[in-house]
C-alpha positions in Angstrom: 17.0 17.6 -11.8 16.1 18.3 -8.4 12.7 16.4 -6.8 10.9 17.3 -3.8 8.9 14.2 -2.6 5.9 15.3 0.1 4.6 12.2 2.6 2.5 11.8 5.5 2.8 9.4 8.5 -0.8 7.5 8.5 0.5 4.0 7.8 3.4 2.9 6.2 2.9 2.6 2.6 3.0 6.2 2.0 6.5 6.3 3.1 7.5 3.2 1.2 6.7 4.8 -1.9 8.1 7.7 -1.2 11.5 5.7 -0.4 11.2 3.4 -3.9 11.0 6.8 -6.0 13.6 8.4 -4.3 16.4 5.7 -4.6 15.4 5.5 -8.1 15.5 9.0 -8.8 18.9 9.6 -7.3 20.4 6.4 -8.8 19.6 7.9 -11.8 21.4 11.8 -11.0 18.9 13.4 -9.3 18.7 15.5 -6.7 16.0 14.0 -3.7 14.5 15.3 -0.4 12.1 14.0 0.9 9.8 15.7 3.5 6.9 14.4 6.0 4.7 17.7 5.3 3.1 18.2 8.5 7.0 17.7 10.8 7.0 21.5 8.7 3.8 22.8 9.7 2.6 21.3 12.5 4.0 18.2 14.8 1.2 18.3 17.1 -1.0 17.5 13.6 2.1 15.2 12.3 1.2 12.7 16.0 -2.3 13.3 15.8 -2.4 12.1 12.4 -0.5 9.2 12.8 -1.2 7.9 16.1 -5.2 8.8 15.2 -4.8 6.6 12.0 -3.7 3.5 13.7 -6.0 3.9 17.0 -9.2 4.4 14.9 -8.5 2.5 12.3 -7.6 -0.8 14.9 -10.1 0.2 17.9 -13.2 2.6 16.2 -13.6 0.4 12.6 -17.3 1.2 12.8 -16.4 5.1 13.0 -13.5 4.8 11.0 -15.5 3.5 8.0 -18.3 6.2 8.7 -16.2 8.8 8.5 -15.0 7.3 4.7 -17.9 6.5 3.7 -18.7 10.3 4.2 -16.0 11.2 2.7 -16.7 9.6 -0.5 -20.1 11.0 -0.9 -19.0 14.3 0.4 -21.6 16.4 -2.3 -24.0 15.5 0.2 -22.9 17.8 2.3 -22.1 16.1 5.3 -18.0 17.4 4.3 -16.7 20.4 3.2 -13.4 20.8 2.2 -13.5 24.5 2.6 -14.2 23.4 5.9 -11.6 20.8 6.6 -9.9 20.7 9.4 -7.0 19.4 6.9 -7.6 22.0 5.0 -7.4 24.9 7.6 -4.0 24.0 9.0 -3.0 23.4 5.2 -4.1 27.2 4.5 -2.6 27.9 8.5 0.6 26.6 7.2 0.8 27.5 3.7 3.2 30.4 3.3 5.8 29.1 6.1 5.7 25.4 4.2 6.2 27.4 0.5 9.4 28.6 2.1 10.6 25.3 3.0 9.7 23.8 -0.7 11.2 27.0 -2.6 14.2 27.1 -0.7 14.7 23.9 -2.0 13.8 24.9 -5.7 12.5 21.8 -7.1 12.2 21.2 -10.7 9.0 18.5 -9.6 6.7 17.7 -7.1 5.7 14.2 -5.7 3.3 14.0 -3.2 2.6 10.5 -1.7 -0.7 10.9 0.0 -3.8 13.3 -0.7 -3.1 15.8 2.3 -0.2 16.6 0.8 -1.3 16.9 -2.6 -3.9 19.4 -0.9 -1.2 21.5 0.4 0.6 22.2 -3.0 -2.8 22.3 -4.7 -3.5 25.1 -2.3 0.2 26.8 -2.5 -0.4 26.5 -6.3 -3.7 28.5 -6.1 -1.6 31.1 -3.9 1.0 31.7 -6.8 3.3 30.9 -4.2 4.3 27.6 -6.3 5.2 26.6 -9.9 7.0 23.3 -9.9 4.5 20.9 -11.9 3.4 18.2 -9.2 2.5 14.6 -9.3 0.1 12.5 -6.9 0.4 8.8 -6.1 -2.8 7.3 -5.4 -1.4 4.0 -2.6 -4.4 1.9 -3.2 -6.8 0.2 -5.9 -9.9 3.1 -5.6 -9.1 6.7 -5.6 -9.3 8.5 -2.3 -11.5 11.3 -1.2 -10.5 14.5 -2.3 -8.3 13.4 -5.0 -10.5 15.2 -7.5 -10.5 18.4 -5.8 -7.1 19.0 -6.3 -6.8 20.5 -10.2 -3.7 21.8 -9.4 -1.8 18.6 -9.3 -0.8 18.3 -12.9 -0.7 14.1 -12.9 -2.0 11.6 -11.1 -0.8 7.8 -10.7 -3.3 5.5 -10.2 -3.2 1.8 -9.1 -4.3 0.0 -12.7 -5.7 1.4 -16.1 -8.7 -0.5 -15.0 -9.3 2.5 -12.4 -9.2 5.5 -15.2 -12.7 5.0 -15.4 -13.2 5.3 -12.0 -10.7 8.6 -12.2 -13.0 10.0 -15.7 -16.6 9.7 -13.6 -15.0 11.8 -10.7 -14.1 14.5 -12.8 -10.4 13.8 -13.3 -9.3 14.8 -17.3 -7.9 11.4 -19.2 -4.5 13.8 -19.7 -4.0 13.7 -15.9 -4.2 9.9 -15.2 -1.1 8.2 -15.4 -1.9 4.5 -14.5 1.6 3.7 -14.3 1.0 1.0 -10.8 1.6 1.6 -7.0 5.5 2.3 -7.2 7.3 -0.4 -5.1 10.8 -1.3 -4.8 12.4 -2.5 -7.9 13.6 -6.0 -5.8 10.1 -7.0 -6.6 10.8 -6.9 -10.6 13.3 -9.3 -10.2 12.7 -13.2 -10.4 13.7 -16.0 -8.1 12.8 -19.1 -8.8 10.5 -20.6 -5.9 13.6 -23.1 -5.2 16.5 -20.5 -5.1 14.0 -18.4 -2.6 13.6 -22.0 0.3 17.1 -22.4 -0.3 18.6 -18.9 0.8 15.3 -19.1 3.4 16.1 -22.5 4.8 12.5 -23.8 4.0 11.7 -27.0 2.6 11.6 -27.1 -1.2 8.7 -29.6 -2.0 6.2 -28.6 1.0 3.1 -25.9 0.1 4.7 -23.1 1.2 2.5 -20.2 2.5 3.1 -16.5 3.2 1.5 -14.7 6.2 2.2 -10.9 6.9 -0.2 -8.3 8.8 1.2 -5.0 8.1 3.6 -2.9 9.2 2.5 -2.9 12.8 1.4 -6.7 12.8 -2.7 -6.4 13.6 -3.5 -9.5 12.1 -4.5 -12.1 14.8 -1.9 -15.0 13.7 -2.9 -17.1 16.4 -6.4 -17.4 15.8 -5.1 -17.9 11.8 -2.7 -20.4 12.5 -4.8 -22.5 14.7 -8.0 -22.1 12.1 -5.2 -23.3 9.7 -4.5 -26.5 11.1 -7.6 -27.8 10.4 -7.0 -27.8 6.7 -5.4 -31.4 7.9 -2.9 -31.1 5.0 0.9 -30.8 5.2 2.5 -27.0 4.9 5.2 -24.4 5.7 4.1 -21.2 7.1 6.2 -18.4 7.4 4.8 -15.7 9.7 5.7 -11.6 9.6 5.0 -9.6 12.7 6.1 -6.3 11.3 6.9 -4.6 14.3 4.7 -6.1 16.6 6.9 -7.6 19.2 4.5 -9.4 21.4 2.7 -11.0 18.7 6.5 -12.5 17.4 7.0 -13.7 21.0 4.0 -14.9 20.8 4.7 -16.9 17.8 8.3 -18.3 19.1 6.0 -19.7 21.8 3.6 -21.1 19.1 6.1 -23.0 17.3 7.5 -25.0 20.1 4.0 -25.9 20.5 2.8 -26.9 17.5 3.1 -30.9 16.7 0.8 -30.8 13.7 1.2 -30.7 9.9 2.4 -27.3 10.4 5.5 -25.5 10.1 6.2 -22.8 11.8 8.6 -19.6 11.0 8.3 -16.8 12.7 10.3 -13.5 12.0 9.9 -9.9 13.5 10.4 -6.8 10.9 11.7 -8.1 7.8 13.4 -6.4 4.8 13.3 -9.5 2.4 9.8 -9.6 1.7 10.5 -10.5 -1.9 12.6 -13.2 -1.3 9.3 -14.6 1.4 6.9 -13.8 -1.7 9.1 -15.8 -4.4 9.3 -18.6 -1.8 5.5 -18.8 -1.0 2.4 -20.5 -2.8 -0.2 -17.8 -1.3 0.2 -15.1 0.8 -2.6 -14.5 4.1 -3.0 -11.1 4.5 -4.1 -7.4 5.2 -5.3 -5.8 1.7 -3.2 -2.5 2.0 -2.0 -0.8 -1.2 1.8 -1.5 -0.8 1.5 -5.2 0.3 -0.9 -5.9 -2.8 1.3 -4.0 -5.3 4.2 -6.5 -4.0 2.1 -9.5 -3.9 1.0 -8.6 -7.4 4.4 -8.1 -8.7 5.2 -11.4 -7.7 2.0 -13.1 -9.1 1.3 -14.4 -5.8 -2.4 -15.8 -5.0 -3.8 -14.0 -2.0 -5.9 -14.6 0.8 -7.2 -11.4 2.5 -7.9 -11.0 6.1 -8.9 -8.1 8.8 -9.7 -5.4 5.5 -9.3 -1.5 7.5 -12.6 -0.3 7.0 -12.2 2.3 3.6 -9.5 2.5 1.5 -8.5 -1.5 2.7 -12.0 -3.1 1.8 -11.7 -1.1 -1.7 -8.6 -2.7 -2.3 -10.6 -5.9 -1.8 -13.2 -5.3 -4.0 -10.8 -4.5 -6.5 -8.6 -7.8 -6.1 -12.4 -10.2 -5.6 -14.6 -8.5 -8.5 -10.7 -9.1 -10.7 -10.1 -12.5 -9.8 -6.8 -12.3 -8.2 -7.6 -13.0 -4.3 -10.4 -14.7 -1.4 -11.4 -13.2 1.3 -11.8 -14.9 4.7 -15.0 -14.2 6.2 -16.9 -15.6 9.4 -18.6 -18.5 7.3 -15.5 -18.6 4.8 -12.6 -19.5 7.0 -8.5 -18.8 6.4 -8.8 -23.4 6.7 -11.0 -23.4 3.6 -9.5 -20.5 1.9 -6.0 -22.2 1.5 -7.8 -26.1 1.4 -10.1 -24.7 -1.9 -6.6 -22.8 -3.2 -4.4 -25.9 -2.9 -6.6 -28.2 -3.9 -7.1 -26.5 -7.2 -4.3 -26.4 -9.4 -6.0 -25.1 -12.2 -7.2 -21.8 -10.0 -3.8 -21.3 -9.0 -2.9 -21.1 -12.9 -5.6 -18.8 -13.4 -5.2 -16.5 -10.9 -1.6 -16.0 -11.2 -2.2 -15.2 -15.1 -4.7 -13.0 -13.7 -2.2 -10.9 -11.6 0.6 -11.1 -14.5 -2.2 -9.3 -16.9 -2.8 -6.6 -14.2 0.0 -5.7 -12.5 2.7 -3.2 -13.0 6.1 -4.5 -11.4 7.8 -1.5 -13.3 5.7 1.2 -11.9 8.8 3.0 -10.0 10.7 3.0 -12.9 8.2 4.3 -15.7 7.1 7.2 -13.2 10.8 8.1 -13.1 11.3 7.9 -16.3 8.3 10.2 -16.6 9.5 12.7 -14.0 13.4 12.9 -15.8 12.5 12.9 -19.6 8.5 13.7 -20.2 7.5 16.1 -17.1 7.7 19.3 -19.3 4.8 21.6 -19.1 
């Protein structure tokens, strides 16, 4: 079977998904290519996208959040999507891009993020392509303009507890496949919270916490960690910088300088996240999609911090109104967030029972098994 799996740079979650489907799908015999949509059509849209993402949604919040909030409630008119700007370099683009997907002559379609779902809904309504076509929804809502592609044959959503969400916006019940955020298998696999200090060289009976800021590392860990050692209690923290490499030199300072009941671990860009999560009691950090999917997996108690205004503070009501995370707020600091956490075993129980209910650790593999044995239309 051949599967032609359509991203878009705008954070990296998109991109991770689209990497734990393909290694899945070719372990298992089938053919893979995967394609950032807009390197085809347009680079100059490919930067602006990307480096637009991450400058509005770190620097312009206010804006950023406007302009979703908009979104959302597009049938007030303030958005058109026969107006788009997305939309006219999609329609700009279409017949070159059809080339591109036909020569490769997929038997599927995954497409990891809206825009692109738009550009095959659009070369669908051209007759210029046939392959049935799946969306992946990266986060706990469902995104503008998810319902105005009827193209797309199937859609994953986050959680079951979204289809009605999916049903209200016009989405048929045949369409939703709540299958989970797919994430790297490696998360599906246990280790015990011992076996993960030992191969981590932590201490195995200190509270262990778990603090990451995304990809890029916007979370302010200083301002965290020194909030944190208030809580007055005795703990292990390991900090992810992602690729933020003055914020991890930054951290190699802090530790030197810390004398408190604080331990400090820095590391830069990791690639044994689920090893950290198995390790960890909680986990501070940035609601997106991919991070909560993992964290979820791993029935790991969260702590959330520095939402991006839209599809991030979503996710958060998602994970508060189900019982599976805090949220640090000006008059509810990261200090009293962990101190109300560790100091209540019972909640810990709870919300990690919470988490096991509701998440889906096997999403890659049930939307694989989907694509290879059920996608027949």
């Amino acid at each position: 079977m051949r599967v032609m799996i359509l991203s878009v740079t705008a954070g990296f979650g998109h991109h991770a998904t689209a990497k734990a489907v393909s290694d899945m799908l070719r372990e298992r015999g089938a053919v893979v290519e995967t394609v950032d949509v807009y390197a085809y059509i347009s680079k100059i849209v490919k930067e602006t996208i990307d480096k637009g993402y991450l400058f509005t949604s770190k620097h312009t919040q206010e804006l950023y959040r406007l302009a979703y909030l908009l979104a959302e409630n597009r049938g007030t008119g303030y958005f058109s999507t026969r107006m788009s700007i997305i939309n006219i370099v999609n329609a700009l683009g279409a017949t070159k891009f059809a080339r591109v997907v036909n020569d490769f002559a997929p038997d599927a379609i995954v497409c990891t993020h809206v825009f692109a779902a738009q550009l095959v809904d659009d070369l669908k309504k051209r007759y210029l392509l046939s392959a049935p076509a799946i969306g992946i929804i990266t986060d706990y809502t469902l995104h503008p303009y998810w319902e105005e592609v009827p193209r797309i044959e199937f859609i994953v959503t986050a959680s079951e507890l979204l289809t009605h969400r999916a049903l209200k916006k016009g989405i048929a019940a045949s369409r939703i496949l709540p299958f989970g955020i797919p994430i790297h298998p490696k998360f599906n696999q246990p280790i015990s919270p011992e076996e993960a200090r030992n191969r981590l060289g932590l201490a195995l009976d200190r509270p262990t916490i778990l603090m990451m800021g995304g990809s890029m590392g916007y979370s302010d860990n200083k301002k965290l960690i020194q909030q944190l050692e208030l809580c007055n209690m005795p703990f292990q923290l390991m900090v992810v910088c992602g690729n933020n490499k003055k914020q991890y030199a930054e951290m190699l300072n802090m530790k030197e300088q810390l004398h408190g009941p604080c331990t400090l671990y820095p590391y830069g860009f990791v690639t044994n996240v689920e090893e950290m999560m198995s390790a960890a009691d909680c986990i501070i950090t940035k609601p997106g999609g991919l991070t909560v999917s993992e964290a979820l997996a791993k029935n790991l108690p969260m702590i959330l911090v520095n939402p991006i205004p839209g599809h991030e503070e979503r996710n958060v009501e998602f994970l508060l109104n189900n019982g599976m995370a805090c949220l640090v707020t000006k008059t509810f600091p990261v200090d009293e967030a962990v101190y109300h956490l560790f100091k209540s075993p019972q909640r810990l129980r709870t919300v990690r029972e919470t988490m096991h209910a509701i998440a889906h650790p096997d999403a890659t593999e049930r939307l694989c098994n989907f694509i290879l044995n059920e996608l027949v239309l």
